[in-house]
Each structure stands twice: as C-alpha cells, then as structure tokens.
N, CA, C and O of each residue as an XYZ file, in Angstrom:
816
protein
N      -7.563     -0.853     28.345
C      -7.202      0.316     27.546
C      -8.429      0.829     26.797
O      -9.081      0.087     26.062
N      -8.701      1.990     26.978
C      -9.592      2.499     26.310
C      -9.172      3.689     24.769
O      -8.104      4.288     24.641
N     -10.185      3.735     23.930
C      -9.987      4.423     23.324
C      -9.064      6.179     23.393
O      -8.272      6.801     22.685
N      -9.866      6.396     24.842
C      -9.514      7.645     24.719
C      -8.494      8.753     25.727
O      -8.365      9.959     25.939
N      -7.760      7.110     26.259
C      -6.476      6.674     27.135
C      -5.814      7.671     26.070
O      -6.072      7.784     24.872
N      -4.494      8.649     27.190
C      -3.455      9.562     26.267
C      -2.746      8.501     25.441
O      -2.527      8.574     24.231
N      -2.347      7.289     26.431
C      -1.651      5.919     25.591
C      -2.105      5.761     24.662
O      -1.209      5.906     23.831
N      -3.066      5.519     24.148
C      -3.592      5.249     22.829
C      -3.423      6.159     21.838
O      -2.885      5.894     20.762
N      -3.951      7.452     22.214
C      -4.104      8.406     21.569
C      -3.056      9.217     21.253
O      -3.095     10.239     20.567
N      -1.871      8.583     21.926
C      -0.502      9.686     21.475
C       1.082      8.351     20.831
O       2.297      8.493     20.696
N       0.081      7.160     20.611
C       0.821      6.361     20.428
C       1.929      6.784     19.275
O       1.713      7.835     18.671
N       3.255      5.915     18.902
C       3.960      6.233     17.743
C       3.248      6.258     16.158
O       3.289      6.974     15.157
N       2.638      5.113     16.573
C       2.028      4.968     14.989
C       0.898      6.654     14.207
O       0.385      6.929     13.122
N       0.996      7.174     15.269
C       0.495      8.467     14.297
C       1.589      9.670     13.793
O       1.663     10.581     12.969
N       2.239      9.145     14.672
C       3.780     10.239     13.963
C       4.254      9.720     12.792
O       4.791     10.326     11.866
N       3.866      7.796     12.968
C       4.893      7.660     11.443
C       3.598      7.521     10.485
O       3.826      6.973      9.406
N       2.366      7.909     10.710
C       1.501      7.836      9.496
C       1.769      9.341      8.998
O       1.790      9.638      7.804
N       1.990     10.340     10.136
C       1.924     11.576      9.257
C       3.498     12.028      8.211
O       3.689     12.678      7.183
N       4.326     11.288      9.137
C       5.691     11.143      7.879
C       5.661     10.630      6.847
O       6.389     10.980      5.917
N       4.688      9.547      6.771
C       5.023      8.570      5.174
C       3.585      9.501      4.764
O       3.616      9.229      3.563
N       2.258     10.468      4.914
C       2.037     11.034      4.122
C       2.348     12.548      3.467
O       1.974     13.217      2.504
N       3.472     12.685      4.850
C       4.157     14.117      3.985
C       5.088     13.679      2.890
O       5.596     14.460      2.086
N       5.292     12.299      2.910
C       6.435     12.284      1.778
C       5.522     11.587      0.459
O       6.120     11.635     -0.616
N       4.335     11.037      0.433
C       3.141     10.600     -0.819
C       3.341     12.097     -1.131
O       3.977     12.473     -2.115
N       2.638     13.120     -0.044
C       2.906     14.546     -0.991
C       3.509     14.979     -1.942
O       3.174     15.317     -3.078
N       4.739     14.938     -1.225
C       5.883     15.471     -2.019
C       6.172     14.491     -2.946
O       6.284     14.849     -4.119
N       6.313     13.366     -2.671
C       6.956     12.513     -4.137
C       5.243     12.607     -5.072
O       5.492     12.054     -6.143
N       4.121     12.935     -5.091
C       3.207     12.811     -5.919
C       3.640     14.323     -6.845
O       3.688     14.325     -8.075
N       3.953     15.649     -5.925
C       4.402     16.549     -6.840
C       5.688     16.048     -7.267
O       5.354     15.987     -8.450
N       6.391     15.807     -7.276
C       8.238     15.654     -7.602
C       8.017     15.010     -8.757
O       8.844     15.267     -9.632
N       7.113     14.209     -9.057
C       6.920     12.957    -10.523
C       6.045     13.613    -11.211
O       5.833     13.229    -12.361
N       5.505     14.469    -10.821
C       4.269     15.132    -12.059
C       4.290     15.663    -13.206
O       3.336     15.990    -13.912
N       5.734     15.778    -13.455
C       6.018     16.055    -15.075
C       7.089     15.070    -15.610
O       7.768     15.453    -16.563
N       7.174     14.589    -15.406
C       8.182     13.007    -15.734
C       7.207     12.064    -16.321
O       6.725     11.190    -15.601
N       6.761     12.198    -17.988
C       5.857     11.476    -18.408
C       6.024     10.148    -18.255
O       7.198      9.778    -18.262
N       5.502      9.628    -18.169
C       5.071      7.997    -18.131
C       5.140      7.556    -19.415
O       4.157      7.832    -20.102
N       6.374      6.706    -20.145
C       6.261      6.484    -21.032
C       5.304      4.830    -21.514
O       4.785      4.021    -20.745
N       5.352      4.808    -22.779
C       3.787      3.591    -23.150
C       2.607      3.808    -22.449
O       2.039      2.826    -21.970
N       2.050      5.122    -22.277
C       0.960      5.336    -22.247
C       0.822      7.092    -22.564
O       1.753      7.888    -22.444
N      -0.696      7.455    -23.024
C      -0.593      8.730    -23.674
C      -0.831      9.554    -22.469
O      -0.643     10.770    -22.519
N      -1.159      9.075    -21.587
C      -1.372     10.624    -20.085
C      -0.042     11.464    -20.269
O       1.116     11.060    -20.166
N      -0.501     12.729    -20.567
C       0.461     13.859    -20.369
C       1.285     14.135    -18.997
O       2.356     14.726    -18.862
N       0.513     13.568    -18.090
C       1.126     13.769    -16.678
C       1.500     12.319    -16.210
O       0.825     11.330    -16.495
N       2.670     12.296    -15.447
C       2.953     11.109    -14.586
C       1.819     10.587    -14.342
O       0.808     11.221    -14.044
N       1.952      8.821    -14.505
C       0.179      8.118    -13.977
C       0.645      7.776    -12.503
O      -0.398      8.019    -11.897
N       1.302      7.479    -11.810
C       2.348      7.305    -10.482
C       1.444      8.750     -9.708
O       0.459      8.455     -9.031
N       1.781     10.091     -9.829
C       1.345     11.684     -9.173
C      -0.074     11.267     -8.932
O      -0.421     11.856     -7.909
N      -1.098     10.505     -9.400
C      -2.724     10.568     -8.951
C      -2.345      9.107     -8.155
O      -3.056      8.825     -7.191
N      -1.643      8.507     -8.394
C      -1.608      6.906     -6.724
C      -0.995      7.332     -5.854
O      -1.606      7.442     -4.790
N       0.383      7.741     -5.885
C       0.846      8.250     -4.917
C      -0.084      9.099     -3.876
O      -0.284      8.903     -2.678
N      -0.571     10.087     -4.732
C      -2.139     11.007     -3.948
C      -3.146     10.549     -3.429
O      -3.906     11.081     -2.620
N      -3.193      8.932     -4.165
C      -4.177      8.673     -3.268
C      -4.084      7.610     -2.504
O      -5.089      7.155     -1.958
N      -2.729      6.993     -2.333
C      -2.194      6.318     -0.802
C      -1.747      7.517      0.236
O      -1.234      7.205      1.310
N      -1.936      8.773     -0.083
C      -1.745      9.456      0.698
C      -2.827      9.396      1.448
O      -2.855      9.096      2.642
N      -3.965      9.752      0.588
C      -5.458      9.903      1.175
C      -5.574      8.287      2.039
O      -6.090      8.267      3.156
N      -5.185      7.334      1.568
C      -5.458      6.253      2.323
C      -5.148      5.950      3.395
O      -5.800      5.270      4.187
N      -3.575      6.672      3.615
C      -3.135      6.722      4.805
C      -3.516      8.013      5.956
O      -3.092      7.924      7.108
N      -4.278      9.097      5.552
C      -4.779      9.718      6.184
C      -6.361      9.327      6.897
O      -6.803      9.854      7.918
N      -7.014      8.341      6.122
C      -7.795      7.651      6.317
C      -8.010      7.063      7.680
O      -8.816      7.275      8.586
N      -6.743      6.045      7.453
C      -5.939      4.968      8.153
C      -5.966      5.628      9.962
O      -6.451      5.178     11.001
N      -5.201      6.852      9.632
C      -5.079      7.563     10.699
C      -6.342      8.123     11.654
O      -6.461      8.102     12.879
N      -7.312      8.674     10.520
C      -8.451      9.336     11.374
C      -9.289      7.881     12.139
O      -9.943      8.011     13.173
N      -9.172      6.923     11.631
C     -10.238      5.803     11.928
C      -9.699      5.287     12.960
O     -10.538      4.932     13.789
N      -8.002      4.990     13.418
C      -7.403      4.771     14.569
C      -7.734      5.625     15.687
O      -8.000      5.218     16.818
N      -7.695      7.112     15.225
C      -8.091      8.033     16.036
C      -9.486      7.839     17.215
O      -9.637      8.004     18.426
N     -10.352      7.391     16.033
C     -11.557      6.863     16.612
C     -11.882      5.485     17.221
O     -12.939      5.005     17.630
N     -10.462      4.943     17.136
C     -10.404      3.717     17.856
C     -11.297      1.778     16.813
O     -11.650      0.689     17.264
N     -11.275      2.264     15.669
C     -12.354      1.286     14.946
C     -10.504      0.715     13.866
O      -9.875      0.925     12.829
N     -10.493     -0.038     15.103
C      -8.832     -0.447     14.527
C      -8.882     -2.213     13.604
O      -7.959     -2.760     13.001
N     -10.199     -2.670     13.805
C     -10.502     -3.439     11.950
C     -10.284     -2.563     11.036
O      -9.259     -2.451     10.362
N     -11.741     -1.584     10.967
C     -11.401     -1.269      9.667
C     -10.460      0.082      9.299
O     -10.725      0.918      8.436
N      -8.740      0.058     10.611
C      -8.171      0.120      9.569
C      -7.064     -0.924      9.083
O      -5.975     -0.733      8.542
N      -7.468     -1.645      9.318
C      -6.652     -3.187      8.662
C      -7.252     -3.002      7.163
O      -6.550     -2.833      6.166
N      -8.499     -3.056      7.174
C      -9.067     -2.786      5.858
C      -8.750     -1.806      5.473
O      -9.113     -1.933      4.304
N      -8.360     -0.926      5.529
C      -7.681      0.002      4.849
C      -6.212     -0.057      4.512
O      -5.762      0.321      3.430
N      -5.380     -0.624      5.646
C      -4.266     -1.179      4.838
C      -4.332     -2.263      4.130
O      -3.173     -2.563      3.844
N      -5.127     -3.082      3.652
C      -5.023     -4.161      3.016
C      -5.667     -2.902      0.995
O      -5.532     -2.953     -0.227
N      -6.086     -2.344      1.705
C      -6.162     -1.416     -0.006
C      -4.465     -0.398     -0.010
O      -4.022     -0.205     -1.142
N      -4.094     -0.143      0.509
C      -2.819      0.692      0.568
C      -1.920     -0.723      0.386
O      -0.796     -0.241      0.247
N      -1.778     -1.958      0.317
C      -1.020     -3.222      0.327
C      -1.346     -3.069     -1.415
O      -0.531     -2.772     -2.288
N      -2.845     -3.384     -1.575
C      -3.307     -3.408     -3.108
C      -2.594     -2.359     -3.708
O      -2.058     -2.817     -4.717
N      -2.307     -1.051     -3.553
C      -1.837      0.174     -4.153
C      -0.509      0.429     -4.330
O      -0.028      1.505     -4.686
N       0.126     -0.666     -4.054
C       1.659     -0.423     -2.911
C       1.676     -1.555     -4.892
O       1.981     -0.943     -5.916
N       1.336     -2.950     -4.935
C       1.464     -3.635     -5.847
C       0.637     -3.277     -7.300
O       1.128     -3.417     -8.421
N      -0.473     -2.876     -7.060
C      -0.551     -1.893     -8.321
C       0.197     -0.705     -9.281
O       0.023     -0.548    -10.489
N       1.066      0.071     -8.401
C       2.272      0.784     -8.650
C       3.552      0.209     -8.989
O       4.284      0.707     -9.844
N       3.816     -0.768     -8.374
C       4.639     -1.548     -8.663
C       4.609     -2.252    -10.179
O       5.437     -2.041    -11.065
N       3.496     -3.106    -10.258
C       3.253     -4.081    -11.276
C       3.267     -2.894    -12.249
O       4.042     -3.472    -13.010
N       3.057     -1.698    -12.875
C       2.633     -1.312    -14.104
C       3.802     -0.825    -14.132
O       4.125     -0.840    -15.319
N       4.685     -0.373    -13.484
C       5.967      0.490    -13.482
C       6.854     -0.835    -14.003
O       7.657     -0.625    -14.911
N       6.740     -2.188    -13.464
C       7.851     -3.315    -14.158
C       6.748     -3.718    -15.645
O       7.159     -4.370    -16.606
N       5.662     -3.293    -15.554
C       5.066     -4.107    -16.826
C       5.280     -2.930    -17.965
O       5.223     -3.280    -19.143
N       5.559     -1.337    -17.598
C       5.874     -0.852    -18.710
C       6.904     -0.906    -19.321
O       6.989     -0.892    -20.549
N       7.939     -0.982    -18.436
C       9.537     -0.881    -18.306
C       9.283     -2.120    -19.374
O       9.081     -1.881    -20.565
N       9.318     -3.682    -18.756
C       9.249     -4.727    -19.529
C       8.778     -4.794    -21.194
O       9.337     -5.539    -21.999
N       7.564     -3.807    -21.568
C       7.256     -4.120    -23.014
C       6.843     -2.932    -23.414
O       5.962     -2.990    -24.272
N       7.271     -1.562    -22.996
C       7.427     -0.487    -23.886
C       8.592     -1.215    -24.917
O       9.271     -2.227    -24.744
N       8.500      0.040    -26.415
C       9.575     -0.590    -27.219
C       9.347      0.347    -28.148
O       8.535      1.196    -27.781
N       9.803      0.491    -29.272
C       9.908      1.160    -30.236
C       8.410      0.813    -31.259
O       7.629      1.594    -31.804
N       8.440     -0.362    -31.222
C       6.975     -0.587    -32.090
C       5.807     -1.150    -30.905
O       4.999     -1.993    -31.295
N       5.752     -0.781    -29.795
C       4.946     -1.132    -28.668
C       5.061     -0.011    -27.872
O       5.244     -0.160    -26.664
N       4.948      1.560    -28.571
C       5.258      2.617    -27.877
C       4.467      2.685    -26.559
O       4.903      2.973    -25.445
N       2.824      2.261    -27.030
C       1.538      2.453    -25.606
C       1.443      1.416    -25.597
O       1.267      0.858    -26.680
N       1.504      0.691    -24.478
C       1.309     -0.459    -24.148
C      -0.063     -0.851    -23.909
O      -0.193     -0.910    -22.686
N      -1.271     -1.182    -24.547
C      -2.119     -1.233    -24.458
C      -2.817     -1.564    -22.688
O      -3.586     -0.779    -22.132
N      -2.260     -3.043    -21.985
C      -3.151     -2.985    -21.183
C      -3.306     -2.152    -20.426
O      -4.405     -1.806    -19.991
N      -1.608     -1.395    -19.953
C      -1.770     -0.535    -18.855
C      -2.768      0.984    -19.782
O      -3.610      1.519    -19.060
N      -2.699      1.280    -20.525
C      -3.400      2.236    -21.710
C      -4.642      2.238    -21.048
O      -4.957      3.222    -20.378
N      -5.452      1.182    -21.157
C      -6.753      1.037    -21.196
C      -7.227      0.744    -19.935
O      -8.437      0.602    -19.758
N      -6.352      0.624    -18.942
C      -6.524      0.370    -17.598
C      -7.207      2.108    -17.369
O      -8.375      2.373    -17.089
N      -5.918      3.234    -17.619
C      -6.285      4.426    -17.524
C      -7.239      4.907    -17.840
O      -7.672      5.800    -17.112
N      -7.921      4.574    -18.943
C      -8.726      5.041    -19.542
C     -10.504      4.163    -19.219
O     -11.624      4.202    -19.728
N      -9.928      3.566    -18.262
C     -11.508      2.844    -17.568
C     -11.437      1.968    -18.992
O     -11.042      2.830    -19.778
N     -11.515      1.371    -19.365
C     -12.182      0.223    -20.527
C     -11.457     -0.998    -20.083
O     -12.097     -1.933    -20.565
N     -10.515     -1.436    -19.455
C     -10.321     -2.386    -19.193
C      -9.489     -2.323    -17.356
O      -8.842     -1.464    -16.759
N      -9.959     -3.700    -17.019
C      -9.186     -4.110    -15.738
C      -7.684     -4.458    -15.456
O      -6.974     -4.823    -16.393
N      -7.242     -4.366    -14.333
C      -5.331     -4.970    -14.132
C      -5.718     -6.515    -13.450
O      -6.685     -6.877    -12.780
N      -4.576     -7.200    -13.911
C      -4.611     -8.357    -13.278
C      -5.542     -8.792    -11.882
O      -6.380     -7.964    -11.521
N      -5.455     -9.632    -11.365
C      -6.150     -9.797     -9.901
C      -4.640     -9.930     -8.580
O      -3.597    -10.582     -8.631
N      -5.113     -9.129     -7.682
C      -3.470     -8.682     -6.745
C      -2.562     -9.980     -7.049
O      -1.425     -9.806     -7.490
N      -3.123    -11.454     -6.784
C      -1.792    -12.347     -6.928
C      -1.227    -12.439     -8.348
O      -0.141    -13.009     -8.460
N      -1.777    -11.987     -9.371
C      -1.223    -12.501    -10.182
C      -0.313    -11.220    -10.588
O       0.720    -11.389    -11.236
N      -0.569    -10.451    -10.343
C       0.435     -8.786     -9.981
C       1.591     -9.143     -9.640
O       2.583     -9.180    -10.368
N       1.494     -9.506     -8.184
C       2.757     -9.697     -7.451
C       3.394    -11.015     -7.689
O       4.446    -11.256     -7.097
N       2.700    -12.202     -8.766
C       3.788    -12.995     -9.038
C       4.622    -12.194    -10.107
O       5.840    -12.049     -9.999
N       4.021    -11.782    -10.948
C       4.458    -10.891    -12.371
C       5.596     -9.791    -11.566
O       6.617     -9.422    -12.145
N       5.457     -9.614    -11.010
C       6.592     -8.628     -9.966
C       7.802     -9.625     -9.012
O       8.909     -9.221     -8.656
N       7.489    -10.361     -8.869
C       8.832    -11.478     -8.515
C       9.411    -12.671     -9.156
O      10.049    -13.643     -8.752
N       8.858    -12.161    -10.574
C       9.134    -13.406    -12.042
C       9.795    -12.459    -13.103
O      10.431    -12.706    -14.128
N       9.404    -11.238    -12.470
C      10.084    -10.013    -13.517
C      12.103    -10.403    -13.493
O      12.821    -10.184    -12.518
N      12.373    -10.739    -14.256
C      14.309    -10.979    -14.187
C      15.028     -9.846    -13.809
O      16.119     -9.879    -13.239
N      14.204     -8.499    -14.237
C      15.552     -7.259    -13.835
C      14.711     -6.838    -12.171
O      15.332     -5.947    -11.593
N      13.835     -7.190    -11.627
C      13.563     -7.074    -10.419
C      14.087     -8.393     -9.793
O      13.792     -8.113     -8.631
N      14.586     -9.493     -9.716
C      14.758    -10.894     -8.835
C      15.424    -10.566     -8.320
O      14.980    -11.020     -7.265
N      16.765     -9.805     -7.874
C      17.499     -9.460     -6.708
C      16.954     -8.600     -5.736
O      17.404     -8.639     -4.591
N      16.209     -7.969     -5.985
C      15.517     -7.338     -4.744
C      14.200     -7.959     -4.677
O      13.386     -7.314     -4.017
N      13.908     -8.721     -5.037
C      12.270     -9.390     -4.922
C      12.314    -10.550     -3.980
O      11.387    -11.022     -3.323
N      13.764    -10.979     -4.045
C      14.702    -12.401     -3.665
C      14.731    -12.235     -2.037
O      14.281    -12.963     -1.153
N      15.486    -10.905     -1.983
C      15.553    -10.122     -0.719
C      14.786     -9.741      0.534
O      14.894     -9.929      1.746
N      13.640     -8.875     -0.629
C      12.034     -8.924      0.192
C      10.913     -9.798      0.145
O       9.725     -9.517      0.303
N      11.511    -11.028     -0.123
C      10.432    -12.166     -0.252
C      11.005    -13.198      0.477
O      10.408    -14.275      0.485
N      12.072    -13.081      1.106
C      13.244    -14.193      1.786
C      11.992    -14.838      3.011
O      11.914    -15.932      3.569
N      11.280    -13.817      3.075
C      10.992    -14.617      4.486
C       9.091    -14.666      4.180
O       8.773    -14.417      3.017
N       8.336    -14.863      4.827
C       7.256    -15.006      5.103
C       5.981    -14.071      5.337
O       4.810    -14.429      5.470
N       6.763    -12.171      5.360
C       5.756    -11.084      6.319
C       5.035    -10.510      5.729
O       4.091     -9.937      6.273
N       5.306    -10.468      4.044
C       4.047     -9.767      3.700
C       2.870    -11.220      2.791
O       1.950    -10.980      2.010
N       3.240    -12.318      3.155
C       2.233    -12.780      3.333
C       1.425    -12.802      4.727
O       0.214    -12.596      4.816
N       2.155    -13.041      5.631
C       1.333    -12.706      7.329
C       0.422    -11.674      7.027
O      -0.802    -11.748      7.136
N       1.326    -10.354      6.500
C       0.485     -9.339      6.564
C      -0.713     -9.222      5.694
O      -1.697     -8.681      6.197
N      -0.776     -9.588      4.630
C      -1.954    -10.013      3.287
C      -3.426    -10.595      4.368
O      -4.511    -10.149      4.741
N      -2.538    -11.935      4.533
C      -3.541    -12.703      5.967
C      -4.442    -12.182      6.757
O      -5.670    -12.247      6.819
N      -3.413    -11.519      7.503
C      -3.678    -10.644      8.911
C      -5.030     -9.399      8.509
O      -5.779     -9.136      9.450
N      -5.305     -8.665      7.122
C      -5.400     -7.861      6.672
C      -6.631     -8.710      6.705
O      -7.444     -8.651      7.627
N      -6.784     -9.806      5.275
C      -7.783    -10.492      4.822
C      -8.892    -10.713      6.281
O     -10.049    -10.323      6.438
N      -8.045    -11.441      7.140
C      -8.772    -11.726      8.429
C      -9.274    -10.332      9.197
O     -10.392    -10.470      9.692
N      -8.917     -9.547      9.316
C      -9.818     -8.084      9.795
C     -10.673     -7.947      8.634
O     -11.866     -8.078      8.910
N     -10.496     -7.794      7.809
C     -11.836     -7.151      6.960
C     -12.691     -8.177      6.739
O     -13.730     -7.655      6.337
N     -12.838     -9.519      6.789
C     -13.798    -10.366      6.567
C     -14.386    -11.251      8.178
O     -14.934    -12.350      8.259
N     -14.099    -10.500      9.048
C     -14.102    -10.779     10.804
C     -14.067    -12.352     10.584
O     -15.053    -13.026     10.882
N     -13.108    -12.833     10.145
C     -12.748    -14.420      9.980
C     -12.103    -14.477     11.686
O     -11.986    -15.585     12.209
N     -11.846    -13.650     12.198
C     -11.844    -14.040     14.127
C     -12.608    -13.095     14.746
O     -12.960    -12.103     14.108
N     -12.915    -13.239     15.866
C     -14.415    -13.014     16.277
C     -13.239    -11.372     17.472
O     -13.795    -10.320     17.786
N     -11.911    -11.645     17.799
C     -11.361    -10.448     18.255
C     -11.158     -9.604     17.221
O      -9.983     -9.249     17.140
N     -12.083     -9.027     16.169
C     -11.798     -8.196     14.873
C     -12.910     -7.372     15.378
O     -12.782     -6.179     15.654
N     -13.927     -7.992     15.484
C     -15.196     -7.750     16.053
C     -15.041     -6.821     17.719
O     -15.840     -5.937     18.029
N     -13.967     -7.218     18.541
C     -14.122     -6.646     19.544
C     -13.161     -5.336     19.464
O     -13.565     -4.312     20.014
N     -11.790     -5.330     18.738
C     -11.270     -4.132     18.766
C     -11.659     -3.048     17.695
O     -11.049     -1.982     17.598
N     -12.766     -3.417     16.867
C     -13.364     -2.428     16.359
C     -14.442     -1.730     17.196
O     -15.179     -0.848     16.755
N     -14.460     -2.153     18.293
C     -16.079     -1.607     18.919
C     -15.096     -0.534     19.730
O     -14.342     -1.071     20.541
N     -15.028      0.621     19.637
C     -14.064      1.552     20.137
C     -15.047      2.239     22.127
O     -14.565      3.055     22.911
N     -16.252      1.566     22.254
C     -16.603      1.552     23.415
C     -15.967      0.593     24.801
O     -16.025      0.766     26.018
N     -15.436     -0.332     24.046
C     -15.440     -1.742     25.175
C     -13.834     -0.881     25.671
O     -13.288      0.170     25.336
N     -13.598     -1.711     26.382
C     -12.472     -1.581     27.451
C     -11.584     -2.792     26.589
O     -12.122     -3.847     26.253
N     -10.238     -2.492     26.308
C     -10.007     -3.787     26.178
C      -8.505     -4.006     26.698
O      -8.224     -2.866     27.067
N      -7.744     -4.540     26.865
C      -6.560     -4.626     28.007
C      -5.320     -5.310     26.729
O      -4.206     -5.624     27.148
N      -5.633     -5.477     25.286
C      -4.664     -5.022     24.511
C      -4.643     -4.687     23.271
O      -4.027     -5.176     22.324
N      -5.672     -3.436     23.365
C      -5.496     -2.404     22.092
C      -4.026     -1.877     21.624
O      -3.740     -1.725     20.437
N      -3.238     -1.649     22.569
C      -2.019     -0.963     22.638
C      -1.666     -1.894     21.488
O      -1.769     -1.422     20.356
N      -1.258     -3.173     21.629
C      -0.644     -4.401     20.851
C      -1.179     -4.163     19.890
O      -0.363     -4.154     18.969
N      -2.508     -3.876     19.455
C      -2.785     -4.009     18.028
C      -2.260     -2.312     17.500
O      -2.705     -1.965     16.405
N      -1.741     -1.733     17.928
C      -1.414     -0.730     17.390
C      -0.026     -1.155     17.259
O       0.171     -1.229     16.046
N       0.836     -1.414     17.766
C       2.172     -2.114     17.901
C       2.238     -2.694     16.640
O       3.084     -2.333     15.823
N       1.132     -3.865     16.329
C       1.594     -4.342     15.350
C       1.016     -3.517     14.042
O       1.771     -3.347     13.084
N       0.024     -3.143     14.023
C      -0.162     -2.385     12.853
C       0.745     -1.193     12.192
O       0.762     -0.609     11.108
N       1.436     -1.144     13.326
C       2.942      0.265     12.931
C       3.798     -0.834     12.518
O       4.450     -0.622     11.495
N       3.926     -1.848     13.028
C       5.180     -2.517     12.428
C       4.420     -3.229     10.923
O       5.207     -3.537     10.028
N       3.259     -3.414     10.741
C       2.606     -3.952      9.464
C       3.180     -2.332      8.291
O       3.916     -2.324      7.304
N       2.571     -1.380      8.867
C       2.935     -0.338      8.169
C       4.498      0.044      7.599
O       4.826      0.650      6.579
N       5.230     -0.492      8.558
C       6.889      0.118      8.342
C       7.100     -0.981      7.098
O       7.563     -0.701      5.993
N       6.663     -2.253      7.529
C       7.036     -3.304      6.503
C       6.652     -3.116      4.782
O       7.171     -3.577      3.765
N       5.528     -2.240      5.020
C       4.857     -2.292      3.369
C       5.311     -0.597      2.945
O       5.011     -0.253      1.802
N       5.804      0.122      3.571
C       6.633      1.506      3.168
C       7.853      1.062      2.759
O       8.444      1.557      1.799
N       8.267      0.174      3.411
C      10.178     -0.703      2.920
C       9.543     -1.350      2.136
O       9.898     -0.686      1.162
N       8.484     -2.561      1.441
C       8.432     -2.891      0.586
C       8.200     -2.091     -0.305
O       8.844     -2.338     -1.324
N       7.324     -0.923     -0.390
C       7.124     -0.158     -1.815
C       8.362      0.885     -2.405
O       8.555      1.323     -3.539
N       8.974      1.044     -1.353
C       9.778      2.071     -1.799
C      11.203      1.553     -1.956
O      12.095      2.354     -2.236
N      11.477      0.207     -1.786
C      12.490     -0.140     -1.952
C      12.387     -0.783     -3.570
O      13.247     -0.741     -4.449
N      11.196     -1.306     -3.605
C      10.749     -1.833     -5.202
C      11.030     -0.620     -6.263
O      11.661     -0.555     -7.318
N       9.965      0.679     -5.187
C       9.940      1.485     -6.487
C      11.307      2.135     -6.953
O      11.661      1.998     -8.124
N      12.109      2.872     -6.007
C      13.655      3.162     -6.450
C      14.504      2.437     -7.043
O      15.552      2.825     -7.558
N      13.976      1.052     -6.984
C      15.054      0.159     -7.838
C      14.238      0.190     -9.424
O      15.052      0.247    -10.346
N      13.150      0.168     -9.750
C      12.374      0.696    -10.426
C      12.275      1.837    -11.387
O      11.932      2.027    -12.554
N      12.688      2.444    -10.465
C      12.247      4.490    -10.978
C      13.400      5.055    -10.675
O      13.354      6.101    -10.028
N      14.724      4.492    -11.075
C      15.578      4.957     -9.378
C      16.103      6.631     -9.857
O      16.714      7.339     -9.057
C-alpha cells in the first residue's frame, strides 16, 4: 500500500476527522459566552481548547494525508492531553468554586501563564477520584483502552518500535498501512466517546 493508493487516500478516517472538527467549531462558538465561573476570563476558558483540538485534529488529518502516520499518533497523544486537560479543570472548578473561593486560584493562574496544571496522570487520577464523576469514570475505565491507547501513542512518538520508523516514511511501500489507519480511527472514536461523554456529564 502506498501512500498515494485511492485506498488510503479516501479511507473513513478522514470523514470522521472532518465531523468531530465541524462540531470543536460549533461547540467552541456555542460556549463563548457562558462564563466560566472561579476564574476572571470574561469569555468561556473551554471556546480557546475546544479551538484548538480543532486545530489539532485538522493537523492530524493533513499529516495522514501525507502519509507520515507516527507523527500523527503524536498528535493524538496531545489531543488525548487536551481531551484530560478540559476535563480536569471543568471537575476541579465545579469541585472548589464556593462562595469564599470565588477564583480558584490554580486553575486562575494556569490562565494567566504564572503557573503550571498537574502532570497528565495525576489529572486523570483527580478525574476518576472525583465522587460526583465515579459513575461514569467507573464505566469508561471498566476496561483497559485508553490506557492501550496512552501506550500506543507514547510508543509512536518516542519510535520505542522500530515499525514507527517505517510507517512514517510515506515513500516505502508497505502492505499494512491500511491497518494503521483502521486503528487510529478506532483510537480516535474511543477518545471523542471519552471526552464528550465526561464533558456532558460535566457541563451537561
């Protein structure tokens, strides 16, 4: 299979990248005046991530296009990061906004560049230790896939296997590119059902 096989090039996975970024669109405008409460941004802080997992996933898309299908593993492994960054501040405001904790400082100062967010694991434990999220965390954590996928991700961007190295070289011939597109649409469907099932229970 080559890069520039119609198979490749008209595969599913570009129809469903351009659906999940017509809808970052629209849900980045739809939240843009729905302030974000415990923090002072006048505008939704959600409308500039959403915008820019859009951009990530348009990314995602042009680099498949060109057949350099590592780095877009590396690129979903930052849209994975963005997926739990949205998450974590949306249960960490909810959790300790309050009447005398109106701005919640860390997420505050996160915005404002002066300080850092957790490191991703300690995010996503804080997101499945959260008590008013454990029934759906229970649900989408039952099994094993978005650690595979974390893995799978880690291992393309750091060529920890030496076939990372060959399906990024978008010259060679290779007899199962198709498969890695296969699975990277099904990596993708998995982390659109994880974010958006978090965030509506969330934001609902």
């Amino acid at each position: 299979m080559r890069v520039e096989d119609a198979k490749y090039q008209n595969h599913l996975v570009f129809n469903d990248i351009d659906c999940y970024i017509d809808f970052y669109n629209n849900l980045s405008f739809a939240v843009m005046l729905w302030v974000t409460v415990g923090t002072a941004s006048l505008l939704n802080i959600d409308t500039y991530l959403f915008s820019s997992m859009q951009g990530t996933l348009s990314s995602i898309k042009n680099i498949l296009h060109e057949g350099r299908i590592t780095d877009a593993y590396a690129l979903l492994r930052r849209y994975h990061d963005s997926i739990i960054i949205n998450i974590y501040t949306n249960v960490f405001l909810a959790e300790k906004v309050s009447l005398e904790n109106f701005i919640v400082k860390q997420i505050d100062d996160w915005l404002k560049g002066t300080a850092r967010l957790p490191e991703y694991s300690d995010m996503s434990r804080f997101i499945q230790a959260s008590v008013p999220m454990r029934k759906i965390t229970k649900a989408l954590f039952s099994d094993e896939r978005y650690k595979r996928i974390r893995n799978r991700c880690n291992d393309a961007t750091h060529y920890n296997f030496y076939k990372y190295i060959i399906i990024n070289n978008n010259k060679l011939y290779t007899e199962n590119r198709l498969n890695f597109l296969d699975e990277l649409q099904g990596n993708l469907q998995n982390l659109i059902i994880l974010h958006f099932s978090l965030l509506f229970f969330i934001r609902s």
